[in-house]
C-alpha positions in Angstrom: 0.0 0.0 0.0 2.3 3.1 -1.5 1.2 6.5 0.6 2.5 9.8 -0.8 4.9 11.1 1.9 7.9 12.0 -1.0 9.7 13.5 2.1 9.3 10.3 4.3 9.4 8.1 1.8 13.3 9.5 1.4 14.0 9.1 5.3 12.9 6.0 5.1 15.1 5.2 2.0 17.7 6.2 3.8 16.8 4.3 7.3 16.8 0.9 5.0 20.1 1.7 3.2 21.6 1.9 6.7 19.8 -0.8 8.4 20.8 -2.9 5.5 24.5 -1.9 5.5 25.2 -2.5 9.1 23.2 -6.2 8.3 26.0 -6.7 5.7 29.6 -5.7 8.1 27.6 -7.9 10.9 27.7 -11.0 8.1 31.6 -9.8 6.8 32.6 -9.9 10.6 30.2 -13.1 11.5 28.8 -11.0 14.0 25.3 -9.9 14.6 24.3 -6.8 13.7 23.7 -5.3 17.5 27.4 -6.4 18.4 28.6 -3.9 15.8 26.4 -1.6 17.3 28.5 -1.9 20.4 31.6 -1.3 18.3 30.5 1.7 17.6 29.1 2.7 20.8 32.3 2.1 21.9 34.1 3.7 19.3 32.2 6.8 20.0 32.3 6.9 23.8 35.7 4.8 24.6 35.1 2.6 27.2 32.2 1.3 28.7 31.2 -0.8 32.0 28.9 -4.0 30.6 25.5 -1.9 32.3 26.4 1.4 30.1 26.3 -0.9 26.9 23.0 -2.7 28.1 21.8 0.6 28.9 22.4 2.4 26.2 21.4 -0.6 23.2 18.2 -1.4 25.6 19.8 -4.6 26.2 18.9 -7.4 28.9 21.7 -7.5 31.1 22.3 -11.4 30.2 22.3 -10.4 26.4 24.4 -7.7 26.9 27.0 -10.6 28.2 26.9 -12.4 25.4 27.3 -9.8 22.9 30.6 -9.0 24.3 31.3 -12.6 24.6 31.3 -12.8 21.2 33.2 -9.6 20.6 35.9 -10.4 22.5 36.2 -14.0 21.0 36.1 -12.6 18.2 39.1 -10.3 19.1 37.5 -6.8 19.1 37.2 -5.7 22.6 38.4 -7.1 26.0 37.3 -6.9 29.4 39.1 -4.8 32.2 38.5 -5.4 35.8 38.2 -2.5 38.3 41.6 -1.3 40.1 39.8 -0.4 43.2 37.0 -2.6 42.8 37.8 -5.5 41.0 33.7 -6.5 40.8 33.3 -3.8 38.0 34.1 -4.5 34.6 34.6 -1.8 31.9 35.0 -3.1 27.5 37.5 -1.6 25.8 38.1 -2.2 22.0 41.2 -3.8 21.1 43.7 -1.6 19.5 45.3 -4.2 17.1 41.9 -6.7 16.6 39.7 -3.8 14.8 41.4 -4.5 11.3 38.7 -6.6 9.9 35.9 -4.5 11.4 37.8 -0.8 9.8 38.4 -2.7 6.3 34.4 -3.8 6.5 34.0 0.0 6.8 36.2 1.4 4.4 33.2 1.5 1.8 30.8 3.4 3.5 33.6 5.9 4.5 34.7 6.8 0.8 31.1 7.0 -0.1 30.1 9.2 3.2 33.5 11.2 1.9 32.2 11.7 -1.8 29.0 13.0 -0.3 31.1 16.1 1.4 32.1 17.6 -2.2 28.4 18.4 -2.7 28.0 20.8 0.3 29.8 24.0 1.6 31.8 24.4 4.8 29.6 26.5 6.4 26.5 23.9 5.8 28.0 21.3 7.8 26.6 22.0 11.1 23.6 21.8 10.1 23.5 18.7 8.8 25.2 17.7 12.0 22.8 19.3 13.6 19.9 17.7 11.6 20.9 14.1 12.3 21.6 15.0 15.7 18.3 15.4 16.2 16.9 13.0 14.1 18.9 10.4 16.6 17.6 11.7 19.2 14.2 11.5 17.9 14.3 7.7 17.2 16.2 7.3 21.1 12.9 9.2 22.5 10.2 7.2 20.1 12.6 4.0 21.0 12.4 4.8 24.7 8.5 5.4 24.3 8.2 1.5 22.6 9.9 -0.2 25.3 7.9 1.7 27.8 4.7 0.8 25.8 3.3 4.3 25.5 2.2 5.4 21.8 
């Protein structure tokens, strides 16, 4: 059933291109497609105690486990025990183990590049701003979901 939303119908265009793309490094790496959400979580944030990643993907604290199970066997991050409290466990990506995972990425970052020749300096922050706030959108409607409200 087509509606006609042109404006949506591009948002979601672009929603299934990246949905589809992260689908597609999750097969290259033989991971799932959350655990390279976690990557990049981490990628953005540095590291992270095991809650802050359930927290933040709205993950099940015994999912959460086993996603960085299978990161770290799979030789992208590793767990670090607490100094002071050695019951506290922070993931850190592994320095040397990300090769596969920044080669499985090197397409969509000369593509994302290309797309910078077709827009000014001084625009920039506003796009930045734009999907700033267009993540922050789907966090509150995701938040909403999980709490059942509509």
């Amino acid at each position: 059933m087509a509606d006609n939303h042109p404006a949506e119908d591009v948002f979601r265009g672009f929603l299934i291109a990246v949905l589809l793309h992260n689908e597609v490094v999750a097969d290259r790496l033989g991971l799932q497609p959350v655990d390279v959400a976690a990557v990049i979580l981490l990628e953005m944030r540095g590291p992270l105690a095991v809650g802050a990643i359930s927290e933040e993907l709205g993950l099940p604290s015994a999912s959460t486990t086993r996603l960085v199970d299978r990161l770290e066997k799979a030789g992208y991050v590793r767990r670090v025990r607490g100094e002071r409290d050695r019951r506290t466990v922070t993931v850190e990506l592994v320095a040397g183990g990300m090769g596969d995972y920044e080669a499985a990425r090197d397409a969509s970052r000369r593509h994302l590049d290309a797309i910078s020749a077709h827009y000014a300096p001084e625009q920039v922050p506003l796009l930045l701003g734009l999907l700033t706030r267009v993540g922050e959108a789907y966090r509150s409607a995701t938040e909403e979901l999980r709490e059942g409200a509509t």
